[in-house]
N, C-alpha and C positions, 0 to 999 in steps of 0.2 A: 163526942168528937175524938178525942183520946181512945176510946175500943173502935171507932172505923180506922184509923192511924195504926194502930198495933194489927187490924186484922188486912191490912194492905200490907203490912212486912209480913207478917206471919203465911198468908198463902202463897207467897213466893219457895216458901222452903216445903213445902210436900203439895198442896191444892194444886196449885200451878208449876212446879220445877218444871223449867223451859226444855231440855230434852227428856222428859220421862212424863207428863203430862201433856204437853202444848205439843211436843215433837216439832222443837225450835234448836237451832243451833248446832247442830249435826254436824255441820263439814268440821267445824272448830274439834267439837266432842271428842270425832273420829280421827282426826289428822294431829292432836297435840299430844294427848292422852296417854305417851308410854312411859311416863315417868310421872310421879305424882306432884314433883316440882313443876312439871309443865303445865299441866292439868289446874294448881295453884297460880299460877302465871297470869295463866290466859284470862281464869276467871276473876283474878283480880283486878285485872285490866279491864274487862266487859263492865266491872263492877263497877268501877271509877267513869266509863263513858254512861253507862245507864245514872246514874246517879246525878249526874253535872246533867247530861241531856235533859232527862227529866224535870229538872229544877228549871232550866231553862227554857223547855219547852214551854210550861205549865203558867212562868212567868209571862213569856209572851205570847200567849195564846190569844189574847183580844186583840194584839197588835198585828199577829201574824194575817192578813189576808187569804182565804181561803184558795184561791186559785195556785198560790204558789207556797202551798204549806208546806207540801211533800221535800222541796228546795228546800227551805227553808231549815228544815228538820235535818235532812243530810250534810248542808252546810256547820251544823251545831255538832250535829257529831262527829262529823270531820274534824273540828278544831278539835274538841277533846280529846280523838285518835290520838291526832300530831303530839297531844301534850302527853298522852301516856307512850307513846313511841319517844319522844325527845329522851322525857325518866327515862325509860328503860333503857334507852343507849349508855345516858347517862351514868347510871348505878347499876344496874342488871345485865351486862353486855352479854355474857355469854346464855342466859335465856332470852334477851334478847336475837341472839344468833339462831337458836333452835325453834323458838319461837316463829321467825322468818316472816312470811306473805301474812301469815293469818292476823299479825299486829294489825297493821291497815284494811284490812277486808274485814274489823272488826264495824266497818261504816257503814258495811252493807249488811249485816246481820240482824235478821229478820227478826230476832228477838226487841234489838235494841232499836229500830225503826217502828215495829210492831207498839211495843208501850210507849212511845213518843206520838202515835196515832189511835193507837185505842184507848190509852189510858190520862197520856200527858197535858194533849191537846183538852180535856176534857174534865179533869179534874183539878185543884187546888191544890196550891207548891208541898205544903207540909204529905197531903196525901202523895203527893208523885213523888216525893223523896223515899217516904214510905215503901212505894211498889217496885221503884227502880232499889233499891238497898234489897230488899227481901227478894227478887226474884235476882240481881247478882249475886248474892249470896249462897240461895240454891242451885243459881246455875253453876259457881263454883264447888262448892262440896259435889255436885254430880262431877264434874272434872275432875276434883279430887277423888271420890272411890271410886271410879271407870278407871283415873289412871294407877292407884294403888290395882287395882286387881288386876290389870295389863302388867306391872312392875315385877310383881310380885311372884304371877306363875312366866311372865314371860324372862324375865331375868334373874329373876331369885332373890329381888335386891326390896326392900322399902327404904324410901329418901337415900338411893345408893348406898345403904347398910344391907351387907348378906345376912335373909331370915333363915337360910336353911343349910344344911350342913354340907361339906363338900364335895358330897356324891351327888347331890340335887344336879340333874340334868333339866336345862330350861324349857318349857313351852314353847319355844322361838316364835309360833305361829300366833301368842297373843300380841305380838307388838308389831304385828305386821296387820296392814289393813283388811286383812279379813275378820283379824281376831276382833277387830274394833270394833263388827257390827255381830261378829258374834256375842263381842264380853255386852255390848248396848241391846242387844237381843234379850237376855239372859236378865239383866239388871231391868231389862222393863218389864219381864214376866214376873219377877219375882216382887215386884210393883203393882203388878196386878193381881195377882195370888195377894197382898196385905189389905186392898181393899174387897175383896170380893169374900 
């Protein structure tokens, strides 16, 4: 029981990572991603609704009625949204500010709906803690180095610390959303060049 449990966190972080395997969670990816604080943010937050969802889900899965699952399921992740949106007004205002629309459309995000239907509804609480923690997890570190490497050539800046000397002229065009699907282009080729 203990290696199915470790092997449900552990594919979330390479097997499955939701935008570079599943090609899950994109608009988030693409839209937060120019600063690697944001990038951290977001996935923190996905982390914390996948994780409660999950558990909740998994809990009431015999109770939940099938005709009105899909309800059921966005109503849960709805509250959790709310409670990672309240925090973050709360303590995080100003990534909360940058952050914007994509806090609450974190309810509709296909990932975190996705494992609340393929995996939650279907497996046992310890295991769905398991897959929601390990696949927030990956999906944050992919927000984190997408948005390090937007930061980085697009501003010159890691965590707003300058890496490069004062001649460095910026990128500009990584932190603009073309760069996003080029720098996510680029980070899934070199994803697929590791397994192949």
């Amino acid at each position: 029981m203990a290696k199915t449990i470790t092997q449900e966190f552990v594919k979330g972080l390479w097997e499955e990572i939701p935008p570079f395997r599943l090609v899950l969670g994109l608009c988030p990816i693409l839209a937060v991603t120019k600063t690697v604080e944001n990038g951290i943010g977001m996935g923190l937050a996905t982390t914390f609704v996948l994780v409660c969802s999950n558990f909740l889900v998994s809990l009431l899965r015999n109770i939940i009625p099938p005709k009105v699952r899909i309800a059921c399921y966005i109503v849960i992740i709805a509250t959790f949204v709310t409670v990672v949106e309240l925090v973050m007004q709360a303590y995080t205002y100003p990534l909360f500010l940058t952050l914007g629309i994509f806090i609450p459309l974190i309810v509709v995000n296909c990932i975190v709906l996705g494992r609340a239907e393929a995996f939650a509804s279907k497996k046992g609480i310890l295991a769905s803690l398991a897959d929601g923690l390990g696949i927030g997890i990956g999906f944050t570190l992919s927000l984190a180095a997408l948005g390090a490497f937007r930061e980085v050539f697009g501003s010159g800046t890691l965590l707003g610390i300058p890496v490069f000397g004062s001649s460095f002229q910026p990128f500009t065009f990584m932190i603009e959303a073309p760069g996003a699907f080029v720098c996510l282009g680029l980070m899934l080729c070199i994803m697929n060049l590791f397994d192949s």
